[in-house]
The first five atom37 places (N, CA, C, CB, O) and aatype in JSON, in Angstrom:
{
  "aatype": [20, 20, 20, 20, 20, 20, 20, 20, 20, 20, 20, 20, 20, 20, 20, 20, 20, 20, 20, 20, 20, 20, 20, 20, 20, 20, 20, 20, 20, 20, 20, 20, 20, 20, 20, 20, 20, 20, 20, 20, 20, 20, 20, 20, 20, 20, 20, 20, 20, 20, 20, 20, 20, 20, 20, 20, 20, 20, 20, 20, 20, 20, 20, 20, 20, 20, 20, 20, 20, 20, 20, 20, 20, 20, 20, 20, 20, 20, 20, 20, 20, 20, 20, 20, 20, 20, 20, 20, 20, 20, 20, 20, 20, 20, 20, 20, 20, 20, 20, 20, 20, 20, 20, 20, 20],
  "atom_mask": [
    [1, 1, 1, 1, 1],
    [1, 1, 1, 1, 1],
    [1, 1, 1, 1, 1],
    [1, 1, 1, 1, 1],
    [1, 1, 1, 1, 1],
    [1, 1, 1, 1, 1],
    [1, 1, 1, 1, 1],
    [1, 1, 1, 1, 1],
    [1, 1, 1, 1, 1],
    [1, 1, 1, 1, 1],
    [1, 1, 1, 1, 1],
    [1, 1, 1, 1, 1],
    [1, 1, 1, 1, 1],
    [1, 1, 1, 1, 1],
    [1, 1, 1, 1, 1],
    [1, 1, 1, 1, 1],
    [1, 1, 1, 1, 1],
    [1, 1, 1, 1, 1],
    [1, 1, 1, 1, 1],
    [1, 1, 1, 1, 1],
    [1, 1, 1, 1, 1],
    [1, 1, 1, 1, 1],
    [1, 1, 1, 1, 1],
    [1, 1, 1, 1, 1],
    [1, 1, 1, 1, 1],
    [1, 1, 1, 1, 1],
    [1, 1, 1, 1, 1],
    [1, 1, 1, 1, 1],
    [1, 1, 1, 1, 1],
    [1, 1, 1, 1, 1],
    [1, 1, 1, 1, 1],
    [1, 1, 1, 1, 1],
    [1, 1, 1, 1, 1],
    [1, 1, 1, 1, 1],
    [1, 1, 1, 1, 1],
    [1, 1, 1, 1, 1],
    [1, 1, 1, 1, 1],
    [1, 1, 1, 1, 1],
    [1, 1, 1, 1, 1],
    [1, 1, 1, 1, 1],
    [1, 1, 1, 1, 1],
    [1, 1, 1, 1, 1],
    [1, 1, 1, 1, 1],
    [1, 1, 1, 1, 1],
    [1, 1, 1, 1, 1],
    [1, 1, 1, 1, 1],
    [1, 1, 1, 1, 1],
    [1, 1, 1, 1, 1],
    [1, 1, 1, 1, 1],
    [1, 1, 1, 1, 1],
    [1, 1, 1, 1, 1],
    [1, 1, 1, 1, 1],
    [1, 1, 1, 1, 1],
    [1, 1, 1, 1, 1],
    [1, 1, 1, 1, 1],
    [1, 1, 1, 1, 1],
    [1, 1, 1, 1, 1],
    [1, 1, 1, 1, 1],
    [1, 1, 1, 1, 1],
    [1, 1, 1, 1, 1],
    [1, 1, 1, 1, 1],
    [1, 1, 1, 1, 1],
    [1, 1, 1, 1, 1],
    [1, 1, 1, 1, 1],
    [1, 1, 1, 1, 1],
    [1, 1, 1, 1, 1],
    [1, 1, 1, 1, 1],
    [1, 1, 1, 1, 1],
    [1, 1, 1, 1, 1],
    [1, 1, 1, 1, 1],
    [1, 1, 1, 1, 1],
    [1, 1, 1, 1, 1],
    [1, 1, 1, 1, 1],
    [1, 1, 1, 1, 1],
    [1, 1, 1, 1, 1],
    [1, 1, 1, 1, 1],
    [1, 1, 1, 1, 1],
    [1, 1, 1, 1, 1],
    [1, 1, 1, 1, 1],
    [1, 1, 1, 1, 1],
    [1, 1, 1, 1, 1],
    [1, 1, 1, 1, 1],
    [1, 1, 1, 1, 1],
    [1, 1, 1, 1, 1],
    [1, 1, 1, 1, 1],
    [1, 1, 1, 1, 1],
    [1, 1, 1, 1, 1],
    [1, 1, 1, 1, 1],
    [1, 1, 1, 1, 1],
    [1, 1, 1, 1, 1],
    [1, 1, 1, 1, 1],
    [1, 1, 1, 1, 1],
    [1, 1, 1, 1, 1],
    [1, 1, 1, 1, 1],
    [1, 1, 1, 1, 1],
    [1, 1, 1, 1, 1],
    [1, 1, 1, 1, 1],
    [1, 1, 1, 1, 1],
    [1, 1, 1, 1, 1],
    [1, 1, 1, 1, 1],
    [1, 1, 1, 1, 1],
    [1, 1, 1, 1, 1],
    [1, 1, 1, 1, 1],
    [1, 1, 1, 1, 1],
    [1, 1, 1, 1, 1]
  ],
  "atom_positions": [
    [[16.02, -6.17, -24.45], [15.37, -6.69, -23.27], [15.64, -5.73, -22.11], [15.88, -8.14, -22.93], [16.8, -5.4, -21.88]],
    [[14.4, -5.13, -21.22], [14.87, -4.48, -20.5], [14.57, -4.93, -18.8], [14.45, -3.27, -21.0], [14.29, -6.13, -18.71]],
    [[14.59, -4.34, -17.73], [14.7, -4.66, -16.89], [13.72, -4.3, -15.87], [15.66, -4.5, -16.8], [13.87, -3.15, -15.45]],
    [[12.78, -4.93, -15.38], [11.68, -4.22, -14.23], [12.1, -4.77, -13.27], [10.07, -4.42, -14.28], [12.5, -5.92, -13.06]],
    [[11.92, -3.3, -12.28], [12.14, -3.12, -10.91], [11.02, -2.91, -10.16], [12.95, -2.15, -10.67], [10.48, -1.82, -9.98]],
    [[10.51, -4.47, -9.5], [9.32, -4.06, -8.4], [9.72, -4.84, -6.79], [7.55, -4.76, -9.09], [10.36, -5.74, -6.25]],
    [[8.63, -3.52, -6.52], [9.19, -3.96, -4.66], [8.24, -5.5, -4.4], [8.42, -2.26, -3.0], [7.08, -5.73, -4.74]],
    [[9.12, -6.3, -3.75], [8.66, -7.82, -3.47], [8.39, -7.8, -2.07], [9.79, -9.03, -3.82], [8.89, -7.09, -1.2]],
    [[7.37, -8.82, -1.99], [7.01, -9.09, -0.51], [8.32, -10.19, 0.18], [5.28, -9.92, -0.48], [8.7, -11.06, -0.6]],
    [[8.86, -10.17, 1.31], [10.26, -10.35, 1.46], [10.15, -11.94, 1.71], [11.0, -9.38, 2.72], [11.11, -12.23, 2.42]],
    [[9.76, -12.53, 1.56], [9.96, -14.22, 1.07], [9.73, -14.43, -0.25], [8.96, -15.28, 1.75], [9.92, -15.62, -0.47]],
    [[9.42, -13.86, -1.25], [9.63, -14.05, -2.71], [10.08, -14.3, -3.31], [9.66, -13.71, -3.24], [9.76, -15.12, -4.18]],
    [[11.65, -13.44, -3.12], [13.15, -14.63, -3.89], [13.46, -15.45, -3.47], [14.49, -14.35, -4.05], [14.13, -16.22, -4.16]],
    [[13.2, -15.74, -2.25], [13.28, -17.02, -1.84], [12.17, -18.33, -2.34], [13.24, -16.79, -0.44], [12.43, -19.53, -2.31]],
    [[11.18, -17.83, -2.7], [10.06, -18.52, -3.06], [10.39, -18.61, -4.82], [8.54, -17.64, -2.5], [9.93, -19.49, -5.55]],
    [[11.0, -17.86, -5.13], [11.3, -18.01, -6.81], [12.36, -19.05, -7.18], [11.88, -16.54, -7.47], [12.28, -19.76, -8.19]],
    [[13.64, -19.12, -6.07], [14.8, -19.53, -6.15], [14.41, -20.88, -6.07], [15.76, -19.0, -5.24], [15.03, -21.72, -6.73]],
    [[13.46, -21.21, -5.36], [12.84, -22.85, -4.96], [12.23, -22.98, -5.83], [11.95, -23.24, -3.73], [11.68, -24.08, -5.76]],
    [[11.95, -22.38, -6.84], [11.39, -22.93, -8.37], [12.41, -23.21, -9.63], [10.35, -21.77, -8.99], [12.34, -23.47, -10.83]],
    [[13.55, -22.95, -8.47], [14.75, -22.79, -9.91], [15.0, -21.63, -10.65], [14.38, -23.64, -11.11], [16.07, -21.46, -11.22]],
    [[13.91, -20.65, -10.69], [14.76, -19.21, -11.93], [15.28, -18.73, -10.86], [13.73, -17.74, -13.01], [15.14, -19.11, -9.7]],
    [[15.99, -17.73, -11.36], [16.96, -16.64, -10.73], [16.68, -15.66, -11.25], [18.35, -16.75, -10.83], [16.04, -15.46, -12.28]],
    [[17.26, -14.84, -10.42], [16.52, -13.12, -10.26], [17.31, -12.42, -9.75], [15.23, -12.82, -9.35], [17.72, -12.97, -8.72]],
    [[17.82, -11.33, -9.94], [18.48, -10.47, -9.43], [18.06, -9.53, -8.2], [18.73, -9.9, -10.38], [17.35, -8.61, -8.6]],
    [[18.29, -9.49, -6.84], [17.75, -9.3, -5.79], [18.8, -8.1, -5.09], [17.52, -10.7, -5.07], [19.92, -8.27, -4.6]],
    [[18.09, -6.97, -5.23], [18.51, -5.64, -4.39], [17.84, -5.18, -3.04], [18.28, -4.48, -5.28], [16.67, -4.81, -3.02]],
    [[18.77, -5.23, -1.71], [18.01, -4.65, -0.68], [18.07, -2.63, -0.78], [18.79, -5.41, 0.88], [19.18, -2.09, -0.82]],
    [[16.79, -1.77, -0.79], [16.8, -0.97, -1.0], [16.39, -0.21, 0.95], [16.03, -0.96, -2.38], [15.94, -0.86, 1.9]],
    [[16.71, 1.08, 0.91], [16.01, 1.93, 2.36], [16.3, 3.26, 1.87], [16.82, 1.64, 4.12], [16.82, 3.69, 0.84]],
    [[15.77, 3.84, 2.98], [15.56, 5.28, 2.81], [14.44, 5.93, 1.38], [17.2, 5.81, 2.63], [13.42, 5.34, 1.03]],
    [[14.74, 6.66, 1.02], [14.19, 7.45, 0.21], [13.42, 6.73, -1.14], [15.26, 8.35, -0.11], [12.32, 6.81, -1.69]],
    [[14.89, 5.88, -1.35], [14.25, 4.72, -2.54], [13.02, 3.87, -2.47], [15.19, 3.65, -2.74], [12.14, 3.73, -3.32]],
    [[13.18, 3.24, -1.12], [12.3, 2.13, -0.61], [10.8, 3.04, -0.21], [13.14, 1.24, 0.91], [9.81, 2.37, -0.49]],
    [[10.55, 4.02, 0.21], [9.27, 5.01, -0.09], [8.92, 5.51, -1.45], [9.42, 6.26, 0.64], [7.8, 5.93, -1.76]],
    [[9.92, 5.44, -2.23], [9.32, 5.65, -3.8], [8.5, 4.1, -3.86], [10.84, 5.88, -5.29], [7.29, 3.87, -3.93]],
    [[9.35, 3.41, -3.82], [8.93, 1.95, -4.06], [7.43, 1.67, -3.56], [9.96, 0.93, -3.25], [6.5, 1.69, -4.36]],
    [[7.28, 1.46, -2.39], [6.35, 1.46, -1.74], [5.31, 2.08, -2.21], [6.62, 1.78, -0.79], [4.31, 1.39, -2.42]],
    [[5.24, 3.58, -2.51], [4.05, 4.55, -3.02], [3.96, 3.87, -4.42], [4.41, 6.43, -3.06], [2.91, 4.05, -5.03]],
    [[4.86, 3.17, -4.98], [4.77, 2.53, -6.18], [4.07, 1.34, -6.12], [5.96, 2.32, -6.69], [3.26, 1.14, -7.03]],
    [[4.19, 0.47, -5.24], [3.47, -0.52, -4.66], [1.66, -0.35, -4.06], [4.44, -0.81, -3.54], [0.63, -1.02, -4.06]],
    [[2.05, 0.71, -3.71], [0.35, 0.91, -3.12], [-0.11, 1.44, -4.29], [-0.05, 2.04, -1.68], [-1.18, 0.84, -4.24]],
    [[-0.22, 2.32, -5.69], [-0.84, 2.0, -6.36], [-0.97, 0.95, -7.05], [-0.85, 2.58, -6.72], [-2.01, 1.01, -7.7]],
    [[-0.34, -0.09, -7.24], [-0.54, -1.32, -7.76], [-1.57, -2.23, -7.06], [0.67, -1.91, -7.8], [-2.39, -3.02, -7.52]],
    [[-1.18, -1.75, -5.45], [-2.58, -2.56, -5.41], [-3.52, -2.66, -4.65], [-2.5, -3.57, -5.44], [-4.05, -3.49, -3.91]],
    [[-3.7, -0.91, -5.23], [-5.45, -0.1, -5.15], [-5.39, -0.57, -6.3], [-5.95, 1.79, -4.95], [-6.03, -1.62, -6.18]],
    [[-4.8, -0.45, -8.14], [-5.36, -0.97, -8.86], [-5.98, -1.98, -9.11], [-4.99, -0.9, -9.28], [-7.06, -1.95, -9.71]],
    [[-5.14, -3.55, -8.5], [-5.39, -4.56, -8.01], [-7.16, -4.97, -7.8], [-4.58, -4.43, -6.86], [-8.0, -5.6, -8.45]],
    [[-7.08, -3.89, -5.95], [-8.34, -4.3, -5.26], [-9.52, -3.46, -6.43], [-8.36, -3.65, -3.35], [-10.63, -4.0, -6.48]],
    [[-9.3, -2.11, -7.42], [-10.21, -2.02, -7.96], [-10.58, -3.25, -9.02], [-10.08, -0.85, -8.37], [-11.7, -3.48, -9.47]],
    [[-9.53, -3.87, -9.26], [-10.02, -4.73, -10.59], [-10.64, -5.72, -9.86], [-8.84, -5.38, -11.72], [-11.85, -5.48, -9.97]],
    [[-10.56, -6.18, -9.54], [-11.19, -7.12, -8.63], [-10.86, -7.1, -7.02], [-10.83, -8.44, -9.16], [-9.81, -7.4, -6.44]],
    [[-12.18, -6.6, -6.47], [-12.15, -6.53, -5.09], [-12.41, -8.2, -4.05], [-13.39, -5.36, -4.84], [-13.21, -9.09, -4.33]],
    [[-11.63, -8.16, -3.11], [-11.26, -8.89, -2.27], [-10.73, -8.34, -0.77], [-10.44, -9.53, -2.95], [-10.06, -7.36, -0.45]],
    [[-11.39, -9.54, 0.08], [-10.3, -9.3, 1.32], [-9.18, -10.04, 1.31], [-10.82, -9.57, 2.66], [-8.6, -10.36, 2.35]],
    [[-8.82, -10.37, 0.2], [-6.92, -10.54, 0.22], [-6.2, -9.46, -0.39], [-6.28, -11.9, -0.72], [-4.98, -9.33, -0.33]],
    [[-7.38, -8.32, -1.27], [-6.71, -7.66, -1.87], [-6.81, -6.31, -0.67], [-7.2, -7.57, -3.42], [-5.83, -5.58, -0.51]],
    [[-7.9, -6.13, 0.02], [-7.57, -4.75, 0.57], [-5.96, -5.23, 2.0], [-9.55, -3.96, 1.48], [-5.01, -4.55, 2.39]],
    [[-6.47, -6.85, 2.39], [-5.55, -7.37, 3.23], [-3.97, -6.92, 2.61], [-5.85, -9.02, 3.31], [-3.06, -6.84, 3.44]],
    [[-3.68, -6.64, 1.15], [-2.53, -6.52, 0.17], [-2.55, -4.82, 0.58], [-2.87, -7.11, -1.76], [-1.51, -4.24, 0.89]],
    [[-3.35, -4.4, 0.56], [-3.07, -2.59, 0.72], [-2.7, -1.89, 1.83], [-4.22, -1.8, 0.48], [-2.09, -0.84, 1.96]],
    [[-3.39, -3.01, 2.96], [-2.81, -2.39, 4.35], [-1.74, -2.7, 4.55], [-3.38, -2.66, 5.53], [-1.1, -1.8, 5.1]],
    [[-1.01, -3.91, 4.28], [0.0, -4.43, 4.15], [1.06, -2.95, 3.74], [-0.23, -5.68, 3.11], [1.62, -2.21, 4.55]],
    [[1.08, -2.88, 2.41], [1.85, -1.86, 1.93], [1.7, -0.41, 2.62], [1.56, -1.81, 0.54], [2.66, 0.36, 2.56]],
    [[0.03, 0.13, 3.51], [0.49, 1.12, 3.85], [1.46, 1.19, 5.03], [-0.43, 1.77, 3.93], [2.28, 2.05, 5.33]],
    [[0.93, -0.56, 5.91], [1.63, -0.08, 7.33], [3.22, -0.34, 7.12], [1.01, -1.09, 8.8], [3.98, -0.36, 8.09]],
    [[3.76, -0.56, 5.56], [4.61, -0.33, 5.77], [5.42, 1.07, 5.04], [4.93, -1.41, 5.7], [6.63, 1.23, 4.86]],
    [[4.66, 1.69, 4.81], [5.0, 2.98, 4.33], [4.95, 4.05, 5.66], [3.91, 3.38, 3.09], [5.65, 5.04, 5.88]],
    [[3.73, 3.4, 6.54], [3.9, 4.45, 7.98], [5.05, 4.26, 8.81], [2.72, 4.27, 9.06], [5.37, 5.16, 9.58]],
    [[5.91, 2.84, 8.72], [6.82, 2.95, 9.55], [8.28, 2.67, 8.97], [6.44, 2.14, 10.58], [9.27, 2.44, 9.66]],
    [[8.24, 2.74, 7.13], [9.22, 2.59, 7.27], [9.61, 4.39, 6.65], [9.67, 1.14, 6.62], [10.68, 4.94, 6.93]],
    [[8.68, 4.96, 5.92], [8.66, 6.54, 5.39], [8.61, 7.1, 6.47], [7.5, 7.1, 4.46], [9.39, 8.02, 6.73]],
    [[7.68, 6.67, 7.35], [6.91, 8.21, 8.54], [7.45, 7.65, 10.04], [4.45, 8.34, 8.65], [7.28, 8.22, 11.12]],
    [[7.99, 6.68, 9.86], [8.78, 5.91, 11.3], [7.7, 6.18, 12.84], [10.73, 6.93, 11.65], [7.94, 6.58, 13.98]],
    [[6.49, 5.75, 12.12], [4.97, 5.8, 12.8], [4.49, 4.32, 13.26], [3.77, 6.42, 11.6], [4.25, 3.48, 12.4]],
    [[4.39, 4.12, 14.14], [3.46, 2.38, 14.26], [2.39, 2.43, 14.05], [3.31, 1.54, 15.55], [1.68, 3.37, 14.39]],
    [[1.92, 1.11, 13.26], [0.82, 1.44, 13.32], [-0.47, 1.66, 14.01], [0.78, 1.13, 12.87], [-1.44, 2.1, 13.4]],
    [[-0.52, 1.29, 15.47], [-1.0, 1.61, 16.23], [-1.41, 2.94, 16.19], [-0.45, 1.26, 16.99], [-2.57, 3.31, 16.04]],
    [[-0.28, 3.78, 16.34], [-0.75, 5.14, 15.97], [-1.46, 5.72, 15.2], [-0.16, 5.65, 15.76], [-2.08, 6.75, 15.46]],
    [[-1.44, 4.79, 13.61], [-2.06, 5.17, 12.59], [-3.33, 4.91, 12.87], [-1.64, 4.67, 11.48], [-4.09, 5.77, 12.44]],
    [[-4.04, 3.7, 13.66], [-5.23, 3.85, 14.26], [-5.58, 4.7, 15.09], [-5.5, 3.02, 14.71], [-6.65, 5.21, 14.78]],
    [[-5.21, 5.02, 15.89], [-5.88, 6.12, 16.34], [-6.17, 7.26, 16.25], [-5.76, 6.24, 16.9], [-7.08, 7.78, 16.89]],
    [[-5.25, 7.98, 15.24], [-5.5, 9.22, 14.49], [-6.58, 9.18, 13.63], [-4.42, 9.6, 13.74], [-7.26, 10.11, 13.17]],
    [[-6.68, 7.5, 13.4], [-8.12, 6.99, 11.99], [-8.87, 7.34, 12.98], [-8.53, 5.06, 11.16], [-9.76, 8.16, 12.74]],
    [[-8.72, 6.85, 14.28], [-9.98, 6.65, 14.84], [-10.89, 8.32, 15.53], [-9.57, 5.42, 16.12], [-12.05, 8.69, 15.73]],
    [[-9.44, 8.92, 15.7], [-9.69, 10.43, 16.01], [-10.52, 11.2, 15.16], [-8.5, 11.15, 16.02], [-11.37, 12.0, 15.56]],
    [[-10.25, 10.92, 13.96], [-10.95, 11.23, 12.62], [-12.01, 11.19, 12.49], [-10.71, 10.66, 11.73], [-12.65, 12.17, 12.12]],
    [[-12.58, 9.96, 12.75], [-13.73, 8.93, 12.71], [-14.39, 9.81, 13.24], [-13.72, 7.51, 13.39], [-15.24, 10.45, 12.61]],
    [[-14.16, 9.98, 14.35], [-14.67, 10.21, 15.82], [-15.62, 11.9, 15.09], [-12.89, 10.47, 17.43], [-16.78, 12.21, 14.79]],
    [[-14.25, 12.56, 15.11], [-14.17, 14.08, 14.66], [-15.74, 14.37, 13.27], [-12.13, 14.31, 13.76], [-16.8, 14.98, 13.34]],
    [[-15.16, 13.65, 12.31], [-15.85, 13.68, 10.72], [-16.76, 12.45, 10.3], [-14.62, 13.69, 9.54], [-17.55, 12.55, 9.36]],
    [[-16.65, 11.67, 10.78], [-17.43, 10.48, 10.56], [-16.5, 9.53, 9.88], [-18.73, 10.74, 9.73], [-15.28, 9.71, 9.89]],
    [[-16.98, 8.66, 9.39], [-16.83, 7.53, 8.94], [-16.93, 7.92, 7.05], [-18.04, 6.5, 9.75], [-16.71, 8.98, 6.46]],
    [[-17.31, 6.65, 6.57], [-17.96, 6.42, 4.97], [-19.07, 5.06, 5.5], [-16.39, 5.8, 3.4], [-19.37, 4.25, 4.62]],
    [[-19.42, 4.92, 6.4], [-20.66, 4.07, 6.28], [-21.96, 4.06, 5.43], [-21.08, 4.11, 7.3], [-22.58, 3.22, 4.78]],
    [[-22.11, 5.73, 5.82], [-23.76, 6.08, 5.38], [-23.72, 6.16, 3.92], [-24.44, 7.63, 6.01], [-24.83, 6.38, 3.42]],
    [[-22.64, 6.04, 3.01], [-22.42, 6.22, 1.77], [-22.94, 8.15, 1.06], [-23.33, 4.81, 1.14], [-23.16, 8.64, -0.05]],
    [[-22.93, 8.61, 2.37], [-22.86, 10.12, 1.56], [-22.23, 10.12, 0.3], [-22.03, 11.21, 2.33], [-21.25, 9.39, 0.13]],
    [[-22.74, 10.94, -0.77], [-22.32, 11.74, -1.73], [-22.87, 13.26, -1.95], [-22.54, 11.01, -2.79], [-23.98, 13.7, -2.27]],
    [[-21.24, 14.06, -1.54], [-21.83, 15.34, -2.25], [-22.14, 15.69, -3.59], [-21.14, 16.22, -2.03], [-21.36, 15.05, -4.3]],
    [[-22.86, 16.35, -4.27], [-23.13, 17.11, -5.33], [-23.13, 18.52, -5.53], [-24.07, 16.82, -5.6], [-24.14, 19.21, -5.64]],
    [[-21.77, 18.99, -5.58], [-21.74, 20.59, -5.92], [-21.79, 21.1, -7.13], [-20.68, 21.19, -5.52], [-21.32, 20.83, -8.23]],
    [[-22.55, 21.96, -6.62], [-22.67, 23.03, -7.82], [-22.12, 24.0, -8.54], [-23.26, 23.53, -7.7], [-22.62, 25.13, -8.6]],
    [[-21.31, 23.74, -9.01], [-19.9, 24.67, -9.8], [-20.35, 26.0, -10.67], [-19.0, 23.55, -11.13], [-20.88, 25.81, -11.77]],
    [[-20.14, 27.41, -10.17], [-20.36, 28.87, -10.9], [-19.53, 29.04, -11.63], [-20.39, 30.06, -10.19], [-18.99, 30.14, -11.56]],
    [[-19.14, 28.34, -12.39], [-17.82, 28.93, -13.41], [-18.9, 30.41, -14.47], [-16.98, 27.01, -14.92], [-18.33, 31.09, -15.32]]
  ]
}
């Protein structure tokens, strides 16, 4: 029997313990807790691809804004406006562009 390690949303063991099982509960930071996290946000982009939702992309921002401030010690405030600088700069994904290049190998 082996043992999985995933990052929990922080009322969880508490929400498990009120069901009665028990669980073994580690507080992690620094370096670990950004592995975790980047571990977490693909889970759930996989997630919102398997089935898309606004609880599921609501689940992704979740995990990035906390990868901007707890990895990049960024608010997210900031992280909007650099989106929005962007925006501004390159556009958006509204118009649903797709390039098609043509590869000379």
């Amino acid at each position: 029997m082996g043992t999985e390690r995933k990052l929990v949303r922080d009322k969880i063991p508490e929400l498990i313990a009120r069901d009665g099982r028990l669980i073994k509960v580690v507080k992690v930071s620094g370096r670990e807790l950004c592995g975790l996290l980047i571990a977490k946000l693909r889970e759930e982009v996989e997630e919102l691809s398997e089935s898309p939702s606004v609880e599921e992309v609501a689940d992704v921002l979740e995990v990035l804004e906390a990868i901007a401030s707890k990895c990049l010690g960024v608010e997210w405030g900031e992280v909007l406006r650099i989106k929005e600088a962007k925006k501004a700069e390159r556009g958006g994904f509204e118009e649903g562009f797709v390039a098609e290049f043509v590869r000379s190998d």
